[in-house]
matplotlib code that plots the C-alpha trace (Angstrom):
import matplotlib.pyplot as plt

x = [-10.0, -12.8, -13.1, -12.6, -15.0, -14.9, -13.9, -10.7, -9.9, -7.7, -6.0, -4.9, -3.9, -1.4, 0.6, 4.2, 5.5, 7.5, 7.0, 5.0, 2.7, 2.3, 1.4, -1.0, -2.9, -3.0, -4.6, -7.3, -7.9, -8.0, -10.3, -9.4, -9.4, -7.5, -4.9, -4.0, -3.3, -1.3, 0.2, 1.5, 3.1, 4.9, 8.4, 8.9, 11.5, 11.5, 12.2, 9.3, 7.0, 8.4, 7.0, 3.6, 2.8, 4.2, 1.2, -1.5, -3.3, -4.9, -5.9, -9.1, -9.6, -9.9, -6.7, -4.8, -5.2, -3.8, -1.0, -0.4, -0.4, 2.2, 4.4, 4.4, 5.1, 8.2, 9.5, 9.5, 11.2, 13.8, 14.4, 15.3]
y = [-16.2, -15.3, -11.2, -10.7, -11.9, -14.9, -13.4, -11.9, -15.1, -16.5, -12.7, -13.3, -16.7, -15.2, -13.3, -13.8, -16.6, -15.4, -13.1, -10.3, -12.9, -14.4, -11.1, -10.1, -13.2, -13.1, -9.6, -11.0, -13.5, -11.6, -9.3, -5.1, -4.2, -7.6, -7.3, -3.8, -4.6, -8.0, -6.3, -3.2, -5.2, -7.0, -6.1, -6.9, -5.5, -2.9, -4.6, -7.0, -3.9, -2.7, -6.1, -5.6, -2.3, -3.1, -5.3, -3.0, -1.0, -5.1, -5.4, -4.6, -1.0, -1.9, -4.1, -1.7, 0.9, -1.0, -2.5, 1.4, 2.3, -0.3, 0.5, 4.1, 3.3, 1.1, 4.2, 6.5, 4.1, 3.5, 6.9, 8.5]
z = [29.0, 30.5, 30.3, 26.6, 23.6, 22.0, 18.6, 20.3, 21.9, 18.7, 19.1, 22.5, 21.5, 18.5, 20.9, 21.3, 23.1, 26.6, 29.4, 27.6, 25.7, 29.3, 30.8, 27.8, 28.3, 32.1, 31.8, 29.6, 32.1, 35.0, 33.6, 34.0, 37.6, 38.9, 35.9, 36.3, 39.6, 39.1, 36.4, 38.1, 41.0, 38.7, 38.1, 34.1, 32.4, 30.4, 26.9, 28.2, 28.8, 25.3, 23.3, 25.4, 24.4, 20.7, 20.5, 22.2, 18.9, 18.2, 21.8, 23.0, 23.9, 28.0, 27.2, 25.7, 28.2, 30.8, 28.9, 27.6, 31.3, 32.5, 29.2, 29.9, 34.0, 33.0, 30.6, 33.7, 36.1, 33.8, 32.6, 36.2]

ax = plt.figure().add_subplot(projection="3d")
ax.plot(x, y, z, "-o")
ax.set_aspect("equal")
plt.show()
């Protein structure tokens, strides 16, 4: 995990298991600009997007933002 500090590693490591624990730890490894990108060209669905932003208020702040982003994208798609 290399963009995130070492005290939130055992954080990142205590998220669920499955595709939005997958996606949450990606983001830390990719860092912000390269995991909002991955992340928004991904097509998760929207119970996935759900879990992930369930989790977001423990994340770090940069985190958070960009799993709030991608939570908040998937509730517009799949509202229209």
């Amino acid at each position: 995990m290399r963009h995130i500090l070492m005290g939130q590693l055992s954080l990142v490591r205590s998220l669920p298991e499955g595709l939005a624990g997958e996606a949450v730890r990606a983001l830390a490894w990719l860092g912000p600009t390269k995991g909002r990108e991955a992340l928004s060209s991904l097509k998760l669905p929207p119970d996935c997007r759900e879990e992930m932003a369930s989790v977001s208020a423990i994340l770090p702040l940069w985190m958070a933002e960009v799993v709030d982003e991608i939570a908040g994208w998937a509730l517009d798609k799949a509202s229209v």
